[in-house]
C-alpha positions as CSV (number, residue, x, y, z in Angstrom):
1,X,153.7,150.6,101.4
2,X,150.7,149.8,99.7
3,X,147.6,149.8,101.3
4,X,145.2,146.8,101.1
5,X,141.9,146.8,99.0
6,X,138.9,146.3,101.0
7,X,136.1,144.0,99.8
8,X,133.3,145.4,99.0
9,X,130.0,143.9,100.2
10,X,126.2,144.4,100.3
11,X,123.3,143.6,102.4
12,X,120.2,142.0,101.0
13,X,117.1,140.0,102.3
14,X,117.4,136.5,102.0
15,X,113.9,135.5,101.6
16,X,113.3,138.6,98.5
17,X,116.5,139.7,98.0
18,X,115.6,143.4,98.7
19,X,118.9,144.9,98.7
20,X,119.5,147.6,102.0
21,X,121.8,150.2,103.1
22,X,123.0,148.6,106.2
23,X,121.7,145.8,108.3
24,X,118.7,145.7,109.8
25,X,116.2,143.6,111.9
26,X,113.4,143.9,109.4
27,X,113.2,143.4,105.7
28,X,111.4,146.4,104.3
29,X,110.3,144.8,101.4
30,X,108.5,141.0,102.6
31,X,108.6,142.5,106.1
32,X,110.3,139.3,107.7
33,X,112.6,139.8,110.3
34,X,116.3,138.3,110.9
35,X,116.7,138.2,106.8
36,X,118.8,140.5,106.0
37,X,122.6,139.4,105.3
38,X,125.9,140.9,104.2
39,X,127.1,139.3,100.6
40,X,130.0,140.2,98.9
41,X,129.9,142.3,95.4
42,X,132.0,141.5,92.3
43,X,134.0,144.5,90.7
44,X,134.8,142.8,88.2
45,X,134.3,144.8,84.9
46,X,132.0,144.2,82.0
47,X,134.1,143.2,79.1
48,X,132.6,143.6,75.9
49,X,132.9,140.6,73.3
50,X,132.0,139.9,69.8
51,X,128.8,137.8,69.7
52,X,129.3,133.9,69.3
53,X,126.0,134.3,66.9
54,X,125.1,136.6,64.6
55,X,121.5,137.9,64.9
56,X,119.4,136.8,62.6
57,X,115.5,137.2,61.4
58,X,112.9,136.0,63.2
59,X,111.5,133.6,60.3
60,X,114.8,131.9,60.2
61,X,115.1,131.0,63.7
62,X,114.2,127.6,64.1
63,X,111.5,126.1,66.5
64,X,112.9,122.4,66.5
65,X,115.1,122.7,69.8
66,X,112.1,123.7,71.8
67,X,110.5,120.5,71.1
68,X,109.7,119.2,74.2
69,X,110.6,115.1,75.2
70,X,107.5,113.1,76.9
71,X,108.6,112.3,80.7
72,X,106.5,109.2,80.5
73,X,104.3,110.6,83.4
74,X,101.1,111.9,82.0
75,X,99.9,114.5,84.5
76,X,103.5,116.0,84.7
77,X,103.4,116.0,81.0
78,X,100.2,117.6,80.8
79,X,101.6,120.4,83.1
80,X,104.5,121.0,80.8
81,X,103.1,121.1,77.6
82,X,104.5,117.6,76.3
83,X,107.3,117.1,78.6
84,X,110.9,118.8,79.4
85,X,112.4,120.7,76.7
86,X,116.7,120.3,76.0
87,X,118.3,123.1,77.8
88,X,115.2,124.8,79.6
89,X,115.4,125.2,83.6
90,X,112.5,123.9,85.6
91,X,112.5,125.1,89.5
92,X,110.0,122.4,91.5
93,X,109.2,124.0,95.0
94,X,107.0,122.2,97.7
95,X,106.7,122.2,101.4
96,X,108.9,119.2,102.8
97,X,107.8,115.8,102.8
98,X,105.1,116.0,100.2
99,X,107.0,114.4,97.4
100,X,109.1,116.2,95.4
101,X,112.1,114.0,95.6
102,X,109.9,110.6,94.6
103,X,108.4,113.0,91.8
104,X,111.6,113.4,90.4
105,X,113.1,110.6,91.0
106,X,110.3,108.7,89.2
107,X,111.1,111.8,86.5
108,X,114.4,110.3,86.0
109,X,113.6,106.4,85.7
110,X,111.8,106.5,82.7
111,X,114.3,108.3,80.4
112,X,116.9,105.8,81.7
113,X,115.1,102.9,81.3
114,X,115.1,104.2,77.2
115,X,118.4,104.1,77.3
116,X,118.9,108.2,78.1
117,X,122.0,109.4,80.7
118,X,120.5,110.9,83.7
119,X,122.1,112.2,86.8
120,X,120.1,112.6,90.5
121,X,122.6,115.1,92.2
122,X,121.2,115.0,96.2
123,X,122.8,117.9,97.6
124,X,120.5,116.9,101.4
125,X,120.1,113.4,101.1
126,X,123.0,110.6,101.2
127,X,123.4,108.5,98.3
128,X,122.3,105.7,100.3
129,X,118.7,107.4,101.5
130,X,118.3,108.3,97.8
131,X,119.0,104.5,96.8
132,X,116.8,102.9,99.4
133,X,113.8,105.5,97.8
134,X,114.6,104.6,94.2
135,X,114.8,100.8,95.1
136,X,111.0,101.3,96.6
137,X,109.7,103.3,93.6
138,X,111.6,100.8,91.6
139,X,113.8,103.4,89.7
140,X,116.8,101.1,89.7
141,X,118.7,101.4,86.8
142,X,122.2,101.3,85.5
143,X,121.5,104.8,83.5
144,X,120.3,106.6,86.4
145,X,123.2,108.2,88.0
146,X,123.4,109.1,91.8
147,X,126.0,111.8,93.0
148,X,125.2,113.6,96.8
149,X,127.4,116.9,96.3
150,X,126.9,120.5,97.8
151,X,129.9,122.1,96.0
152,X,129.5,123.8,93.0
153,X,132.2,122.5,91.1
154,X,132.0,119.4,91.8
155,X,128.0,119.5,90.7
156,X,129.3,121.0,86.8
157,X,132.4,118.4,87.3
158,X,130.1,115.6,87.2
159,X,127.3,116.9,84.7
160,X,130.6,117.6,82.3
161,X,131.8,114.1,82.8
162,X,128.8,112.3,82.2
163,X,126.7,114.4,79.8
164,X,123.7,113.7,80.9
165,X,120.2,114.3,78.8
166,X,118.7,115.1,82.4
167,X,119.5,117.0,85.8
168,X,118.2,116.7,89.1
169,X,119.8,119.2,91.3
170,X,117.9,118.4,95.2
171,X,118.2,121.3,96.1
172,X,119.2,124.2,95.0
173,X,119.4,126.4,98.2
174,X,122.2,123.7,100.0
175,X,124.7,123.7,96.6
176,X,127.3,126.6,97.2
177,X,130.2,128.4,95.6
178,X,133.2,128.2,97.2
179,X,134.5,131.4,95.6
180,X,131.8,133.2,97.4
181,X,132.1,133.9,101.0
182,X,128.9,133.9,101.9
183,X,126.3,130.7,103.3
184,X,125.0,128.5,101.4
185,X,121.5,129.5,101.1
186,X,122.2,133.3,100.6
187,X,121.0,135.5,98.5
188,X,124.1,135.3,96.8
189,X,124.8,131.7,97.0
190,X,121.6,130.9,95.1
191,X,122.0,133.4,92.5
192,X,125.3,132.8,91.9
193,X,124.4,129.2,91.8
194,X,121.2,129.0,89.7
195,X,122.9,131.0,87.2
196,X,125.7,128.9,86.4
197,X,123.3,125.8,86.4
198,X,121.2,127.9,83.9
199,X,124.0,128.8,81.7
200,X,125.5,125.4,81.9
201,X,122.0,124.1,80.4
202,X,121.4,126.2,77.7
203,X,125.1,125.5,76.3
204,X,124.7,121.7,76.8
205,X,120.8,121.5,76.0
206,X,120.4,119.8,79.1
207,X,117.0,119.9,80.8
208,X,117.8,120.5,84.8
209,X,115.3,120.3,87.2
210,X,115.9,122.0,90.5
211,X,113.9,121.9,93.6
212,X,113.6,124.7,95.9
213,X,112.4,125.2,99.5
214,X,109.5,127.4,100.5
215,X,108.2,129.9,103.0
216,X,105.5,129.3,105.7
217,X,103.8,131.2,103.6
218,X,104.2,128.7,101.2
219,X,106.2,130.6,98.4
220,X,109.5,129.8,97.2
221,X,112.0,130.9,99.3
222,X,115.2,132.9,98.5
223,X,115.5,136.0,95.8
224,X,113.0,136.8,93.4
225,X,115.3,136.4,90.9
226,X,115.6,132.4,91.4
227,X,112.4,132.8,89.5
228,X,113.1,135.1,86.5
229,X,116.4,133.3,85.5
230,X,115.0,129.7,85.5
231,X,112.3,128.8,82.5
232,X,109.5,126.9,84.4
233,X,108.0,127.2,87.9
234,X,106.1,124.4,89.2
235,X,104.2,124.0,92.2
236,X,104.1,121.0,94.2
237,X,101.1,120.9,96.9
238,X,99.1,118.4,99.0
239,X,98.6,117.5,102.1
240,X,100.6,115.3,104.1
241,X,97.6,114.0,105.4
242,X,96.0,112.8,102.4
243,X,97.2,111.0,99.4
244,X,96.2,113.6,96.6
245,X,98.9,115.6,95.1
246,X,98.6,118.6,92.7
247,X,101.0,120.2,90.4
248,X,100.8,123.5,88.6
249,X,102.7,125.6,87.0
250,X,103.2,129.2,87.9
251,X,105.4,130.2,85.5
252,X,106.3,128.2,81.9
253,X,107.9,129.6,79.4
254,X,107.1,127.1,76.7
255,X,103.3,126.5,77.1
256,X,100.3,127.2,79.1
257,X,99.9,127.7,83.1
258,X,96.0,127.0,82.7
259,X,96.9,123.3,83.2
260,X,96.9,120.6,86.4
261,X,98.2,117.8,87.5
262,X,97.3,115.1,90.0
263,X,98.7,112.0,91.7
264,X,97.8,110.4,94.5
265,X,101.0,109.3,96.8
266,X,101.0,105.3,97.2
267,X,103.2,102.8,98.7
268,X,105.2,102.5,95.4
269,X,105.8,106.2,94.2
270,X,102.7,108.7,93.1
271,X,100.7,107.5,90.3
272,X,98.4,109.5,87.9
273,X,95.1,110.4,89.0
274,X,93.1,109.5,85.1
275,X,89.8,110.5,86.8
276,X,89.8,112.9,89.6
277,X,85.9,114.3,90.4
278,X,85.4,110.3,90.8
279,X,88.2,110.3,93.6
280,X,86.7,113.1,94.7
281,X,83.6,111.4,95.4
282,X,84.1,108.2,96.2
283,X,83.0,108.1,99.8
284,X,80.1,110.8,99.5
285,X,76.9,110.2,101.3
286,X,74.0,111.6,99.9
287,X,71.2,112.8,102.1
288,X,73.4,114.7,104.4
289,X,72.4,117.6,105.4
290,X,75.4,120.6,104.5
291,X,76.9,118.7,101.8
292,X,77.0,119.9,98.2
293,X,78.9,119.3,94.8
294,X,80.5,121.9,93.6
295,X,82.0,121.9,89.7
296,X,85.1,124.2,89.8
297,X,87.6,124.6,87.2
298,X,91.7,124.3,87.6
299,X,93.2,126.2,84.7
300,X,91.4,124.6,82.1
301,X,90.2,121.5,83.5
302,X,87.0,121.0,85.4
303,X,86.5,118.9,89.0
304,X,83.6,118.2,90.6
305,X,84.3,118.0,94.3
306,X,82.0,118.0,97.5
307,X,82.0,120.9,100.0
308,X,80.7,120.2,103.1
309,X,79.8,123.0,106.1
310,X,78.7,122.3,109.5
311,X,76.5,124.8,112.2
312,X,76.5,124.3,115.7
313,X,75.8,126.9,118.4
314,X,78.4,129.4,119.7
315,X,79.7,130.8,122.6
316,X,80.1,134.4,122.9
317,X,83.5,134.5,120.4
318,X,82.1,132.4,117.5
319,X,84.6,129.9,116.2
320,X,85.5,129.6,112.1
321,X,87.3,126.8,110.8
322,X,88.3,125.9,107.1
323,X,90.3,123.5,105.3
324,X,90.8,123.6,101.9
325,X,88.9,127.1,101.6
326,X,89.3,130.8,101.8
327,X,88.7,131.6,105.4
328,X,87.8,135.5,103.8
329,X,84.9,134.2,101.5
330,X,84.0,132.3,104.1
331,X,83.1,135.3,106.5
332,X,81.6,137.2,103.5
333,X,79.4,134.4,102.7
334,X,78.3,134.4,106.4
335,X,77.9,138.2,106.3
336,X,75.6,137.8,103.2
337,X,73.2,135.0,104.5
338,X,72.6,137.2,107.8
339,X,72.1,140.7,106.3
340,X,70.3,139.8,102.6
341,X,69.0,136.1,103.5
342,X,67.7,136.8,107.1
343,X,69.5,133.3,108.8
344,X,71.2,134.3,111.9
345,X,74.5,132.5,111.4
346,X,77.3,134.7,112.8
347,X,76.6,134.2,115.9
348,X,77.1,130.3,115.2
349,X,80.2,128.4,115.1
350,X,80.5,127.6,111.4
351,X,83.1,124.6,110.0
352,X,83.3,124.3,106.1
353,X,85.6,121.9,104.3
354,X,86.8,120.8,100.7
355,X,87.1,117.0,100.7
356,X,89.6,115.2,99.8
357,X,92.2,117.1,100.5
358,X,91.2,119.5,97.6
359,X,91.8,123.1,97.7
360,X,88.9,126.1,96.0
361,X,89.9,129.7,96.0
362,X,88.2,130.2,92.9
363,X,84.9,132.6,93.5
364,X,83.1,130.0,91.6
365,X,82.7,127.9,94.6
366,X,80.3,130.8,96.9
367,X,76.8,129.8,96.1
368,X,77.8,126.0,97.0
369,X,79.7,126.9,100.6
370,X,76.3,129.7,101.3
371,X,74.1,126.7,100.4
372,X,76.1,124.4,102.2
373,X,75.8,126.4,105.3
374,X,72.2,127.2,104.8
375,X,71.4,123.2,104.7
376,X,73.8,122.4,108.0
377,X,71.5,125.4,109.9
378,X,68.0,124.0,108.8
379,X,69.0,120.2,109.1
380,X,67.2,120.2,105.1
381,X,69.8,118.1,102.6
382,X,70.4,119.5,99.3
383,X,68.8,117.1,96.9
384,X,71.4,114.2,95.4
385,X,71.2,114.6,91.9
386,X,72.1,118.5,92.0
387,X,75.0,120.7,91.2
388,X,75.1,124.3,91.6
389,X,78.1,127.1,90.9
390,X,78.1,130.9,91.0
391,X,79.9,134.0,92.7
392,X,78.0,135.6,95.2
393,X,78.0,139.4,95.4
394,X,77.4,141.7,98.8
395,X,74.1,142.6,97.8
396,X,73.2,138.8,97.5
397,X,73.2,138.5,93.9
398,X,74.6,135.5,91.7
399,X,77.6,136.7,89.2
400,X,78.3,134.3,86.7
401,X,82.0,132.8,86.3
402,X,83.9,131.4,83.2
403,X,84.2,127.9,81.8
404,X,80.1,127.3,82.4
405,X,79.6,124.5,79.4
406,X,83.0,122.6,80.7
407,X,81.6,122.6,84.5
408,X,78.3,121.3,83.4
409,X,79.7,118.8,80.8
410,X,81.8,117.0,83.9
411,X,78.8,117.0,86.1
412,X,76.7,115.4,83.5
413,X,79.1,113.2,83.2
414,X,79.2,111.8,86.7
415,X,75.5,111.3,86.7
416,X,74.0,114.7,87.6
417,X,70.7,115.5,86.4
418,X,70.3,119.5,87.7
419,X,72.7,122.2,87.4
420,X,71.7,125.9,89.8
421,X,73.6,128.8,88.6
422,X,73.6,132.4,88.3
423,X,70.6,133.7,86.0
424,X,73.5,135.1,83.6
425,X,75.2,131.9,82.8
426,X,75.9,131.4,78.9
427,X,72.8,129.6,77.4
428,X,74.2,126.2,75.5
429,X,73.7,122.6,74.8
430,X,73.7,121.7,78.8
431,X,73.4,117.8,78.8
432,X,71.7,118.4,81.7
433,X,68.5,120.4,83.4
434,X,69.9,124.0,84.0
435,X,68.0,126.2,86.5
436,X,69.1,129.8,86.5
437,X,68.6,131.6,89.7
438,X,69.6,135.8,90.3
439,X,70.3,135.3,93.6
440,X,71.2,133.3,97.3
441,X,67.5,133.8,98.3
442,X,66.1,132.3,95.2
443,X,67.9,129.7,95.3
444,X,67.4,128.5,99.1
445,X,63.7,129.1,97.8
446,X,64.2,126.8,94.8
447,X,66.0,123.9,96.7
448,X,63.7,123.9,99.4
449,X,66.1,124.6,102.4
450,X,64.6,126.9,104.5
451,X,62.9,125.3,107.8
């Protein structure tokens, strides 16, 4: 009588993949609850082979395979250094609905129109809703090919059969392993997944692109280690609400992550955004009083956008509400203007806004929301003509911030004669009037928007 082998499992989180004794209500390590899930465990031993490829020295290895290949799109390009590189993994994540599907679909149409083998593998959509999008973005072509699959094997079936130079897998988290037992979108099912798609490119070369779901919270969702196995990380944001989109990347193993994209969502696909502080600005007023122009910098490229903050009086629980802010700086910046200005504000409802649809965490942006509010509460508009920048401390004081000459140089640009930033700011060849100020006070005193 033998007795029968029991399978052994584990329990992990499946929105962090902390692993855990036993099941549990909570996740100990994100602190989410209902997440944690039994997956099985392989025992299958580590066999020990002889290397395919000898090591060899560094010098000898040669750079040519990590040339990247121009998408066509020149903001996604910029983002990835040049374009996708032959056998690198790029994971796109993005709440739903704000385009990453059309993104990549448009990805895909310019490589086949060259005469390149792509495959769109649409492991949500139908093949039908996928060919009614790529008819309206005008993606049509007999190189672009259209596969909606969910099982594993059939997904490496068809990228064997056909080859392709390109992947699109849409999306990662609903393609499963039927040798595992557990749900597609498990812990398991996406590593087990993602690692055979990552293998599978770097022994083809083939460039796959994968997009992943994300968290309330806005992060990707599923285990960490979706993001260590796969080469690039790219953030897709924007508001459904407005037509700008932004992509970043938070992880690239091939270039830079100090770079950004932008496209603005249109009838016929997203189309590259070749000047965006003049989008920003399009439909500024001047004269208003609690509107500003702020220079910020993403990565290494400068935008000038418009902040705008509005005072009114308050009840007895004062009201805050941002969009496209930090709510925290927000309250620290009120807490400053009360205590080392003199304004009574927190006792005010205060609204602030980026517009646009734009989004400033960057510390850079303080002295513009403090002066924005400071204008809204005395009814006194900051003049047109001005920009200013600067962190502002607790004690009042300006700090400067990085990338001074490249703010300056795109506010110059756009017609801005006067530039108000901390008195510590690098001293160069400003095309435009600089006044250095060391603190809030001074400049409310400077601008002339005290009552």
């Amino acid at each position: 009588m033998t007795a029968a082998t029991r399978r052994k499992t584990r329990y992990a989180c499946l929105e962090c993949g902390t692993p855990a004794p036993k099941w549990s209500g909570r996740c100990d390590g994100c602190g989410e609850w209902n997440t944690i899930v039994e997956e099985p465990v392989s025992a299958d031993p580590v066999v020990v082979t002889s290397p395919v490829s000898p090591a060899q020295p560094i010098t000898e290895v040669s750079g040519l395979d990590a040339t990247p290949l121009p998408t066509g799109i020149s903001e996604l390009d910029r983002v990835l250094g040049g374009g996708l590189v032959p056998g690198s993994v790029t994971l796109v994540g993005g709440e739903p609905g704000v385009g990453k599907s059309t993104l990549l679909l448009q990805v895909l149409a310019e490589p086949a129109r060259r005469g390149a083998t792509v495959l769109y593998l649409s492991a949500e959509e139908s093949a039908q809703q996928v060919r009614r999008r790529a008819e309206r973005l005008g993606a049509l072509h007999d190189n672009l090919f259209l596969a909606a699959e969910t099982n594993l094997g059939n997904v490496l079936g068809h990228i064997d059969e056909l080859s392709p130079s390109i992947v699109v897998v849409d999306s990662v988290q609903t393609v499963f392993d039927p040798d595992l037992a557990s749900a597609p979108g498990s812990v398991g099912q996406v590593r087990q997944c993602a690692h055979r798609l990552v293998t599978m490119a770097k022994q083809r070369g083939i460039a796959v692109l994968l997009v992943g779901h994300v968290t309330k919270e806005g992060s990707l969702a599923g285990p960490r280690v979706l993001e260590h196995v796969v080469d690039t990380v790219l953030s897709f944001e924007g508001d459904r609400h407005h037509a700008l989109r932004l992509v970043r990347a938070v992880k690239h193993r091939f270039g830079s992550t100090q770079e950004l994209g932008l496209f603005a969502m249109g009838e016929s696909g997203l189309e590259a955004v070749a000047d965006p502080s003049e989008m920003f600005l399009a439909d500024r007023r001047p004269g208003i009083a609690g509107s500003i122009v702020v220079p910020t910098l993403e990565g290494h490229r400068p935008l000038v956008i418009e902040l705008q903050a509005l005072v009114a009086p308050g009840g007895p629980h004062p009201r805050r509400s941002v969009s496209g802010v930090d709510p925290g700086r927000v309250g620290l910046l009120l807490a400053v203007i009360e205590r080392r200005v003199g304004l009574q504000v927190l006792n005010l409802d205060v609204y602030a806004m980026a517009v646009g649809g734009a989004r400033v965490t960057e510390p850079a942006a303080d002295l513009g929301l403090a002066l924005a509010v400071v204008s809204s509460l005395s009814g006194v508009p900051v003049p047109a003509d001005v920009v200013v920048f600067g962190e502002v401390g607790l004690g009042g004081e300006l700090r400067s911030v990085g990338g001074v000459e490249r703010r300056l140089a795109e506010a110059a640009r756009l017609g801005f004669a006067r530039a108000v930033v901390p008195r510590s700011a690098p001293a160069g060849n400003a095309p435009l009037d600089v006044l250095r100020v060391p603190t809030v006070d001074a400049a409310i005193e400077l601008l002339g928007l005290r009552e």
